[in-house]
Biopython code that builds the backbone (N, CA, C, O; Angstrom):
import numpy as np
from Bio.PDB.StructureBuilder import StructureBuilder

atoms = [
    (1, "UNK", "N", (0.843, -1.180, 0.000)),
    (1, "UNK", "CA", (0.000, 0.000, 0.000)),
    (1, "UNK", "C", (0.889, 1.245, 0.000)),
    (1, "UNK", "O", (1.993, 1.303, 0.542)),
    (2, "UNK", "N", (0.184, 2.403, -0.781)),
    (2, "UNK", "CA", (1.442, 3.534, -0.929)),
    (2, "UNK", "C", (0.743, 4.487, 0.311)),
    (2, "UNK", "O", (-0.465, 4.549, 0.542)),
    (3, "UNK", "N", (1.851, 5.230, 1.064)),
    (3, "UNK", "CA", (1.385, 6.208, 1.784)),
    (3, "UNK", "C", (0.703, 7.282, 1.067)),
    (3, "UNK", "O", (1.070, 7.658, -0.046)),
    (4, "UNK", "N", (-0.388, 7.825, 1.766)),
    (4, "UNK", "CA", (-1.271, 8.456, 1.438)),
    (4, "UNK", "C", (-1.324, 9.966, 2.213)),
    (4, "UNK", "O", (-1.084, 9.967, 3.420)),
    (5, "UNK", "N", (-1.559, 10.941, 1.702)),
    (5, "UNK", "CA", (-1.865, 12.250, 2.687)),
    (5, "UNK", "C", (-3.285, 12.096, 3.420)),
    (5, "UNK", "O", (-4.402, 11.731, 3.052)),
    (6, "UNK", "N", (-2.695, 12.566, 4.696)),
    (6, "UNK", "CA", (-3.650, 11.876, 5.496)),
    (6, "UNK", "C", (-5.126, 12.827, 5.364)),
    (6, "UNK", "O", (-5.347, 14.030, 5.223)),
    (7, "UNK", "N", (-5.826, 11.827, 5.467)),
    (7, "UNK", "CA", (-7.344, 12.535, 5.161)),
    (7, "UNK", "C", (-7.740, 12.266, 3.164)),
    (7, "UNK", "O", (-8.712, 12.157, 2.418)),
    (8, "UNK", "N", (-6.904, 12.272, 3.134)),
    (8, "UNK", "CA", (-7.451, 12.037, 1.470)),
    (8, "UNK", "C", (-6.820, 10.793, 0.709)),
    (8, "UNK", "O", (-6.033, 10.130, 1.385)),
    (9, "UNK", "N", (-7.092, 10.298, -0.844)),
    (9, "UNK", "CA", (-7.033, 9.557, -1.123)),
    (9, "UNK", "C", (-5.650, 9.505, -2.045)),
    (9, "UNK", "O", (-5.160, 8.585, -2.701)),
    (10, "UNK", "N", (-5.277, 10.709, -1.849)),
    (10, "UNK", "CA", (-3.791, 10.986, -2.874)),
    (10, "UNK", "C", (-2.552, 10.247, -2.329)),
    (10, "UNK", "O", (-2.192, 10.255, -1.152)),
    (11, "UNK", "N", (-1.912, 9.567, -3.417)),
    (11, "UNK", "CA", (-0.694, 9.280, -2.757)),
    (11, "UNK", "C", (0.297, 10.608, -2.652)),
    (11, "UNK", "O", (-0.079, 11.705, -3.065)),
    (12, "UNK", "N", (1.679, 10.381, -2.022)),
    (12, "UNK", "CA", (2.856, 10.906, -2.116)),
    (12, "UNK", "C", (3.271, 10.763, -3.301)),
    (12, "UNK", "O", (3.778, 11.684, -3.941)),
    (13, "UNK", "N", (3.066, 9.285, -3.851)),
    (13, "UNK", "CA", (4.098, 9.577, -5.138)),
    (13, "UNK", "C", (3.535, 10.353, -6.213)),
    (13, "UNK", "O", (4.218, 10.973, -7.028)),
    (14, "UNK", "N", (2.581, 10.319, -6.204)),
    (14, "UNK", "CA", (1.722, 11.317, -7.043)),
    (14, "UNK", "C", (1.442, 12.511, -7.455)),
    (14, "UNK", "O", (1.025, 12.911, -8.541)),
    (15, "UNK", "N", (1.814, 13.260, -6.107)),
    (15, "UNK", "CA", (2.269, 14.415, -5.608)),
    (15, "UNK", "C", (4.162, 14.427, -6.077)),
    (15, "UNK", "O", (4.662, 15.332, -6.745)),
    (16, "UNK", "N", (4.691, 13.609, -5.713)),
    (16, "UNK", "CA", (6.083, 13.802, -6.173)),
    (16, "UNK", "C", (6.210, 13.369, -7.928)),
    (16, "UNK", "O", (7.117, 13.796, -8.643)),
    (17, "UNK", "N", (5.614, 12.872, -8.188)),
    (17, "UNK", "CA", (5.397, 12.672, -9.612)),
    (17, "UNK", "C", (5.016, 13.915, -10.290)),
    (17, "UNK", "O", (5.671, 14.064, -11.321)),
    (18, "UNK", "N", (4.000, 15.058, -10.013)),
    (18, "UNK", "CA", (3.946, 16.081, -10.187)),
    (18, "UNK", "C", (4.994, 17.360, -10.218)),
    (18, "UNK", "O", (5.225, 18.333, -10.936)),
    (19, "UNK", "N", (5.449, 16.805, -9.089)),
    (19, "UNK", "CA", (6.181, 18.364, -9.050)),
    (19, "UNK", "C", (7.965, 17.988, -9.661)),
    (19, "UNK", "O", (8.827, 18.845, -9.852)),
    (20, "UNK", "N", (8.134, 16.411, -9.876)),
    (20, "UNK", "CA", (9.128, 16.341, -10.984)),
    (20, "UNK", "C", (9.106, 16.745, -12.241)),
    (20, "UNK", "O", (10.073, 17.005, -12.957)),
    (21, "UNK", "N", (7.414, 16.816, -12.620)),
    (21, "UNK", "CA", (6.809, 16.774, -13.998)),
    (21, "UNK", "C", (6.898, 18.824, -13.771)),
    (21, "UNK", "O", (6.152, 19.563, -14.413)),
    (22, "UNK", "N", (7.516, 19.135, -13.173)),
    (22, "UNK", "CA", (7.155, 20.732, -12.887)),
    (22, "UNK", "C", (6.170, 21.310, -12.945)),
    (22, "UNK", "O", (6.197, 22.089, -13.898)),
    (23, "UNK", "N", (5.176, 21.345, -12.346)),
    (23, "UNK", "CA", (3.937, 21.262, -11.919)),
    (23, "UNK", "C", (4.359, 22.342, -10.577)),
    (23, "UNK", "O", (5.309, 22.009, -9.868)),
    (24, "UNK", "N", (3.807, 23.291, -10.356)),
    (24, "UNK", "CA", (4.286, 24.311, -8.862)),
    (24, "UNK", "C", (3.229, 23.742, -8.158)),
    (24, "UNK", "O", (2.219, 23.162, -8.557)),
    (25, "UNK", "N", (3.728, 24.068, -6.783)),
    (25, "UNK", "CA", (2.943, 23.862, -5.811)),
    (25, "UNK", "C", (1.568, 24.611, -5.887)),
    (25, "UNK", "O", (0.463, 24.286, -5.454)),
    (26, "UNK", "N", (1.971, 25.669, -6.547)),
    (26, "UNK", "CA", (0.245, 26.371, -6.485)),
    (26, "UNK", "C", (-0.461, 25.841, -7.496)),
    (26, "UNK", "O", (-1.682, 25.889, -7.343)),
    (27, "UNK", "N", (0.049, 25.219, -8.751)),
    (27, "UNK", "CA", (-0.645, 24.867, -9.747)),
    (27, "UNK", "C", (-1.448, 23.692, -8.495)),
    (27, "UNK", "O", (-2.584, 24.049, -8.185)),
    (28, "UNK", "N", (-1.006, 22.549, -7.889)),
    (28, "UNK", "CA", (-1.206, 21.666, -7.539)),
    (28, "UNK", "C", (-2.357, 22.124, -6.540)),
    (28, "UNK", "O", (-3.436, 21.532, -6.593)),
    (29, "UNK", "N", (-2.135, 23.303, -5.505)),
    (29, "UNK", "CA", (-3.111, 23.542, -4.619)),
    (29, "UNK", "C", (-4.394, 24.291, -5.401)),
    (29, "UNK", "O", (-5.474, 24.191, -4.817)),
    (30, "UNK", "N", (-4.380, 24.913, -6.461)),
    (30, "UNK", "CA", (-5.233, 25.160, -7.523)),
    (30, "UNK", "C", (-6.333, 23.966, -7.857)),
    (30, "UNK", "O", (-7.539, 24.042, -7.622)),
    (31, "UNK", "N", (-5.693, 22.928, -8.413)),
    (31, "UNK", "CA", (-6.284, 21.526, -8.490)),
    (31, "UNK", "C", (-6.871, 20.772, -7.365)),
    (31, "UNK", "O", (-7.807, 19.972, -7.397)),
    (32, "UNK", "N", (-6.280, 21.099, -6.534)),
    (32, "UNK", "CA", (-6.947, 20.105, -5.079)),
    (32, "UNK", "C", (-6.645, 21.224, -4.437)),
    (32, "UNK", "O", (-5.519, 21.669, -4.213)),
    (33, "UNK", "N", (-7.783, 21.718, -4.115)),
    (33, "UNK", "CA", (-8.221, 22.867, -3.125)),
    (33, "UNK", "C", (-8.338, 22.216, -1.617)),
    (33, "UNK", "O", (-8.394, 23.095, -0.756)),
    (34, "UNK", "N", (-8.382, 21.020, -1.161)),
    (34, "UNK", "CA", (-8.506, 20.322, -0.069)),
    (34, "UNK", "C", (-7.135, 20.271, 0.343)),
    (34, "UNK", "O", (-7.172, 20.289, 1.573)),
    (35, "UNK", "N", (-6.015, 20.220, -0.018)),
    (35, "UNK", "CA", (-4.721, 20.272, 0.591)),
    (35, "UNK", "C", (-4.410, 21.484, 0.899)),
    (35, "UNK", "O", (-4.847, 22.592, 0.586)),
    (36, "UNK", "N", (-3.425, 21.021, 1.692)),
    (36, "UNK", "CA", (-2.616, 22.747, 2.078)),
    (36, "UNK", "C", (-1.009, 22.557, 1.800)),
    (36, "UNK", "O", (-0.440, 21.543, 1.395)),
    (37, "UNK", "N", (-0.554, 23.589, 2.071)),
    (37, "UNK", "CA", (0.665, 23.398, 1.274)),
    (37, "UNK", "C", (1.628, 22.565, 2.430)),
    (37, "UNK", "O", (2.473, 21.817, 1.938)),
    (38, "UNK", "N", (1.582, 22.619, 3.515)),
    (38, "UNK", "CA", (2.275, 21.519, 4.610)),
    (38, "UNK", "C", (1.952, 20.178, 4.033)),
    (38, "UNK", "O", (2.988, 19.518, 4.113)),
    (39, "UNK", "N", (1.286, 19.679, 3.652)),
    (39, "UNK", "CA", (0.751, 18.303, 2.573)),
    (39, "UNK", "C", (1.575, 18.192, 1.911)),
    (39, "UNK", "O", (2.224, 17.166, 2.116)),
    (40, "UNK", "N", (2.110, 19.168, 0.669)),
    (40, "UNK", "CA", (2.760, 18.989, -0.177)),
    (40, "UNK", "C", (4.457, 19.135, 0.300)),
    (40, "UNK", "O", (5.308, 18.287, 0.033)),
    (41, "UNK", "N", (4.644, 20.090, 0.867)),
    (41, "UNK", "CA", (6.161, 20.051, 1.866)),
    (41, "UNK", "C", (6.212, 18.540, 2.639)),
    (41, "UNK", "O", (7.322, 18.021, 2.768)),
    (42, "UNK", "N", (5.528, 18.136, 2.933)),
    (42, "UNK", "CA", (5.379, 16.819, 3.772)),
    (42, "UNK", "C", (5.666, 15.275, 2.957)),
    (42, "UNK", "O", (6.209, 14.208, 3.241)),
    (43, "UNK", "N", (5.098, 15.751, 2.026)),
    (43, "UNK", "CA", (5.547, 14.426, 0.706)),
    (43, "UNK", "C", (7.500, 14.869, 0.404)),
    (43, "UNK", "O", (8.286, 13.951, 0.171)),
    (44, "UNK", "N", (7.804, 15.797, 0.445)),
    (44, "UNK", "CA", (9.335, 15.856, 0.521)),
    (44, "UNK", "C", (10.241, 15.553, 1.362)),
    (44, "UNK", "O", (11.446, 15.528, 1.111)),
    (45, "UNK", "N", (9.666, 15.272, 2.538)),
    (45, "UNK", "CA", (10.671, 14.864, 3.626)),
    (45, "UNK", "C", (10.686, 13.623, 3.776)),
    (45, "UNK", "O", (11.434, 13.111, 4.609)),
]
sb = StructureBuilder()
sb.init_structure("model")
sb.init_model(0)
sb.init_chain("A")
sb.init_seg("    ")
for serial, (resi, resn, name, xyz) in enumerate(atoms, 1):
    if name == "N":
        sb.init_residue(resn, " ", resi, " ")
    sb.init_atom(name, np.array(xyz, "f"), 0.0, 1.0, " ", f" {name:<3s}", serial, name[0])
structure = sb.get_structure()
């Protein structure tokens, strides 16, 4: 099972798959208005 951000159904890698694909963090919080940006800092550590 892949880790998931908690509360929702997104993985991490998915999120890191994105923002390799250069994708900004705001594009991403644009798209999923339910995250916050500690979500996305959080898939990096």
């Amino acid at each position: 099972m892949k880790p998931i951000i908690e509360g929702t159904r997104i993985s991490v890698e998915f999120i890191l798959d994105l923002l390799a694909s250069e994708v900004s963090e705001e594009e991403i919080l644009d798209d999923y208005p339910h995250l916050a940006k500690e979500d996305i800092r959080a898939c990096l550590r």
